[in-house]
C-alpha positions in Angstrom: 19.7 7.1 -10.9 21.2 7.0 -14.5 23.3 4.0 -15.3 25.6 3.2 -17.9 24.3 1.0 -20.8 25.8 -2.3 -22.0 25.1 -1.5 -25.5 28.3 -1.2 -27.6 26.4 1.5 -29.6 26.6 3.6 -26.5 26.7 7.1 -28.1 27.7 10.6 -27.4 24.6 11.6 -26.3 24.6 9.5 -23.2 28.3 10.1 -22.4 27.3 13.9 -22.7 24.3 13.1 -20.3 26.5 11.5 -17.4 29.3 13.6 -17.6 26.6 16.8 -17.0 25.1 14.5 -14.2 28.3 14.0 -12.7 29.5 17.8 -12.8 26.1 19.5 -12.1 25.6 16.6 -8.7 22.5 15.1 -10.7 20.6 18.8 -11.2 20.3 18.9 -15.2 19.3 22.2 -17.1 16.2 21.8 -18.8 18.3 23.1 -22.0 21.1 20.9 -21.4 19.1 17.6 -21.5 16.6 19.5 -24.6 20.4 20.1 -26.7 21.2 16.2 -26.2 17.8 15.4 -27.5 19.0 17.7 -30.7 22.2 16.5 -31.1 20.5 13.2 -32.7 19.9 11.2 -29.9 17.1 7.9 -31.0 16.0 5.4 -29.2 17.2 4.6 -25.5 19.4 7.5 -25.6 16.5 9.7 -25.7 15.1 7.7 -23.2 18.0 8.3 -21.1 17.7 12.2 -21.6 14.0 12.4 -21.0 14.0 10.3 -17.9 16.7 12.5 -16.4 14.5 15.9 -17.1 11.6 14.2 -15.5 13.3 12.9 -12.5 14.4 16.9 -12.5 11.3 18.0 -12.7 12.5 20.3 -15.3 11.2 18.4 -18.3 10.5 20.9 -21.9 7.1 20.0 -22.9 8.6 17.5 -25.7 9.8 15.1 -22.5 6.9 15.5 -20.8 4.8 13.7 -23.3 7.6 10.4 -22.4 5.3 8.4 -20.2 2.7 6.7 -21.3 2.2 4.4 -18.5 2.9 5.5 -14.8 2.4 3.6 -11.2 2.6 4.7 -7.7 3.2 2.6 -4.9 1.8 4.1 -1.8 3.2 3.7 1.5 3.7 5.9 4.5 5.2 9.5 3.9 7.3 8.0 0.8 5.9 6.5 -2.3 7.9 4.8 -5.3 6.9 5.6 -8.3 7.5 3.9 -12.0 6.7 5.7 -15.4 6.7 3.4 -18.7 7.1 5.0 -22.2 5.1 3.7 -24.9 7.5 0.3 -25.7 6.5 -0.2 -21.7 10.4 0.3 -21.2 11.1 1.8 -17.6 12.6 5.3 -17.8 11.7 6.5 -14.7 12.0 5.4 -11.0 11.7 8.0 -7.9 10.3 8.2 -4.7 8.2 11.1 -4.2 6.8 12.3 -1.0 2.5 12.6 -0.7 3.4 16.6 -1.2 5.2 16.2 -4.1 3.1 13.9 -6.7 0.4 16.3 -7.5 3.4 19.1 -8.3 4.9 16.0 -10.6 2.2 15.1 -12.5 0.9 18.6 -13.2 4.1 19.3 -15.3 3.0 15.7 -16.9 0.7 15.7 -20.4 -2.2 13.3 -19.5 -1.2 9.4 -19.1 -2.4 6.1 -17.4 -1.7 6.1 -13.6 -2.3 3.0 -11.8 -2.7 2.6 -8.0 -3.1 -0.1 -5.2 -6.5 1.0 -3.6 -5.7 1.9 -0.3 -5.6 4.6 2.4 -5.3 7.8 0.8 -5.6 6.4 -2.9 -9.0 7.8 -3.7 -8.2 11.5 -2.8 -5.1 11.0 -4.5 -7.0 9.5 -7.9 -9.4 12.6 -7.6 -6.4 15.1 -7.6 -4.4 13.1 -10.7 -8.4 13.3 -11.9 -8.4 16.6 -12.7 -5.2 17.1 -13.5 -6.1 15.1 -16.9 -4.7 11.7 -16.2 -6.8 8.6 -16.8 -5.6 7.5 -12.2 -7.3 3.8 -12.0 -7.5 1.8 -8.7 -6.9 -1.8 -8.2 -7.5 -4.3 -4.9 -4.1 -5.3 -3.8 -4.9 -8.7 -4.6 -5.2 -8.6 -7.9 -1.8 -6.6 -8.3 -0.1 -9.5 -6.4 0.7 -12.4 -8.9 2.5 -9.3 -10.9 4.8 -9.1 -8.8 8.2 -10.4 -9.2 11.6 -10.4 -6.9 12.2 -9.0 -3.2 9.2 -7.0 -2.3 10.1 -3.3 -2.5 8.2 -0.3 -3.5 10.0 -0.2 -6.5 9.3 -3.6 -7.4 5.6 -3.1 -6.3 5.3 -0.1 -8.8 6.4 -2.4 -11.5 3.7 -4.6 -10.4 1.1 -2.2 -10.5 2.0 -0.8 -14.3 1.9 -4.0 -15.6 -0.8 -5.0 -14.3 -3.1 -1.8 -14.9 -2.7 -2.2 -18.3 -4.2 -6.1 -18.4 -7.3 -5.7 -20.6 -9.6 -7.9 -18.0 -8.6 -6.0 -14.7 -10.9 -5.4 -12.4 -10.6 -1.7 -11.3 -12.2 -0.1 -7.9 -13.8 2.9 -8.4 -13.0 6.3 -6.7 -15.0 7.6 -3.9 -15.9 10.8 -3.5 -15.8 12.9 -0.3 -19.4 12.4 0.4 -18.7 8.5 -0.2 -15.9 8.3 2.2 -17.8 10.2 4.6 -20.4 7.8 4.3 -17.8 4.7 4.6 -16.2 6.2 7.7 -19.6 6.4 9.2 -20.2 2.7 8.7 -16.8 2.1 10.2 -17.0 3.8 13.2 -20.6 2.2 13.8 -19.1 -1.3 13.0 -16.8 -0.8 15.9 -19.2 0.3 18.3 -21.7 -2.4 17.8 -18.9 -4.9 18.3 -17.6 -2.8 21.6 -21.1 -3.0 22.5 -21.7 -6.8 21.7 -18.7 -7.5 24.2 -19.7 -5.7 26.9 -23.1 -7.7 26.8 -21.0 -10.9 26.4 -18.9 -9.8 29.3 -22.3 -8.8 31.6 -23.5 -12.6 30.5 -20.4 -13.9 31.7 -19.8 -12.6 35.1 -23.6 -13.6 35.9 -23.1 -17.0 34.9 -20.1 -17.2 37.3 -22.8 -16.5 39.9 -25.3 -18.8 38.8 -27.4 -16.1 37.1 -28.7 -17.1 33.4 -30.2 -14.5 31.3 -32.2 -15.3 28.1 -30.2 -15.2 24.7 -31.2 -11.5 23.0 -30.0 -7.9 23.8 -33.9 -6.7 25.0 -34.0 -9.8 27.8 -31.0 -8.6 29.9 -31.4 -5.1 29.6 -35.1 -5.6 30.9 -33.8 -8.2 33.8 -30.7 -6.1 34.7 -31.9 -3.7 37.2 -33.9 -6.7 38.9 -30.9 -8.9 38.8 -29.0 -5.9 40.4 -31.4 -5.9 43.2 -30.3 -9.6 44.6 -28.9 -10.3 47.9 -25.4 -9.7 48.4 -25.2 -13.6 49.0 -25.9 -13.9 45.2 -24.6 -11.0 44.0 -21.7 -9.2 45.7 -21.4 -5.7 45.8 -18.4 -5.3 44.5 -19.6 -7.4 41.6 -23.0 -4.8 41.1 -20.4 -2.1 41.2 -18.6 -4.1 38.1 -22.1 -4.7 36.2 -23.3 -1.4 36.7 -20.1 0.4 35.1 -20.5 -2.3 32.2 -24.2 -1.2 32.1 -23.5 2.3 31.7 -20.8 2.2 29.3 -23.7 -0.1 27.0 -26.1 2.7 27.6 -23.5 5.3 26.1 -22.5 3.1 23.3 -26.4 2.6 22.7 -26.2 6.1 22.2 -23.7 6.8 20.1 -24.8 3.8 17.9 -28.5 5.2 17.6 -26.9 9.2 16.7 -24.6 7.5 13.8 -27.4 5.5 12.4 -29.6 7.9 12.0 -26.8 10.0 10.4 -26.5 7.3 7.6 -30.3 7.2 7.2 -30.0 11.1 6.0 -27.6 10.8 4.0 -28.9 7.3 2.1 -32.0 9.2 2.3 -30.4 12.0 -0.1 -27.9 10.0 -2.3 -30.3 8.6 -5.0 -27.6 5.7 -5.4 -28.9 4.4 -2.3 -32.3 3.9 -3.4 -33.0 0.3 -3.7 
């Protein structure tokens, strides 16, 4: 949104730009916004006209080359975005869907793009990638003590654009698809080994209840199970072997699924020379 400036040098060129934003309902001609810019217009009047052909996405190629400095702060299905000019003046603030910021910044010459690393951040950096911009990742907690105000996404883009352009920032660097593959497989293993520990915890338990100890170690109660199974029913109920036996059998799948993952990550360590240690 274009707002009026306090400046008592506020010139024609600006009073031209909001009166076309007013009659065309915000939709400026690309040659509209261009004749402003050669009518004279210096300094944050130009600034004024170029942000409104970006936000338009009908920038000439002269506006394009505005933003030196842009920021996207990713969140859901809507992410804010801020672009700087060269002074690091904001001139541009817009909320673009995940569909629309690859269209954006293709019409864009190439500039500094930083980012939050997060979900969806590395395929995003790729695209901006080969589109020509110089798309840098950050961990959120480093973006944090730039940020001023009410949290907003706005406020968190601002964040991230000053804060990409600190000379000692630490920056993540972007995965590929093979990487991510990689990283989901770990994941997804991660969470199986800890549904697996507390199914063994949970077998422990209920045999303790009955007065049943098993030695500490995965190896001792899978080879003492099937005896402990075996008891009486006036140390083990059946109901209870019923329990123990589903528990069993859902650790014998898990073991399963663990062992096919694992050696999945051994193939591909196996052929990514990065791994070799």
């Amino acid at each position: 949104m274009l707002r009026r400036s306090r400046h008592p040098s506020l010139g024609r060129a600006v009073e031209r730009l909001l009166d076309l934003g007013r009659h065309a309902r915000g939709h400026l001609a690309g040659r509209d916004v261009l004749a402003l810019l050669e009518d004279g217009a210096g300094g944050e009047h130009r600034a004024f006209a170029q942000a409104a052909a970006l936000q338009h996405g009908r920038a000439h190629p002269d506006e394009r080359a505005l933003l030196d400095d842009a920021s996207l702060e990713l969140r859901g299905m809507a992410d804010g975005g801020v672009g700087l000019d060269g002074r690091g003046a904001i001139v541009l603030r817009q909320k673009w869907s995940r569909g629309q910021i690859e269209a954006r910044f293709a019409n864009m010459s190439p500039c500094l793009i930083g980012m939050e690393a997060c979900v969806g951040a590395h395929h995003l950096s790729r695209k901006l990638k080969a589109l020509g911009h110089d798309a840098r990742l950050m961990p959120a907690r480093y973006v944090r003590p730039y940020s001023k105000g009410q949290k907003n996404d706005f406020r968190d883009a601002e964040a991230i654009a000053e804060a990409v352009q600190r000379p000692t920032m630490k920056f993540v660097a972007t995965k590929t698809a093979d990487q991510l593959d990689l990283q989901a497989l770990h994941r997804v293993r991660e969470r199986l080994v800890s549904q697996r520990t507390g199914i063994i915890n949970q077998i422990r338990a209920f045999l303790l209840e009955r007065g049943i100890a098993v030695r500490q170690g995965q190896r001792f109660l899978r080879v003492e199970l099937p005896r402990i199974l075996a008891t009486p029913p006036d140390v083990l109920s059946t109901r209870m072997v019923r329990v123990i036996e589903g528990l069993a059998s859902d650790w014998h799948r898990l073991d399963e699924r663990i062992e096919g993952l694992s050696s999945e990550i051994e193939e591909l360590a196996k052929r990514d020379a990065g791994c070799d240690a």
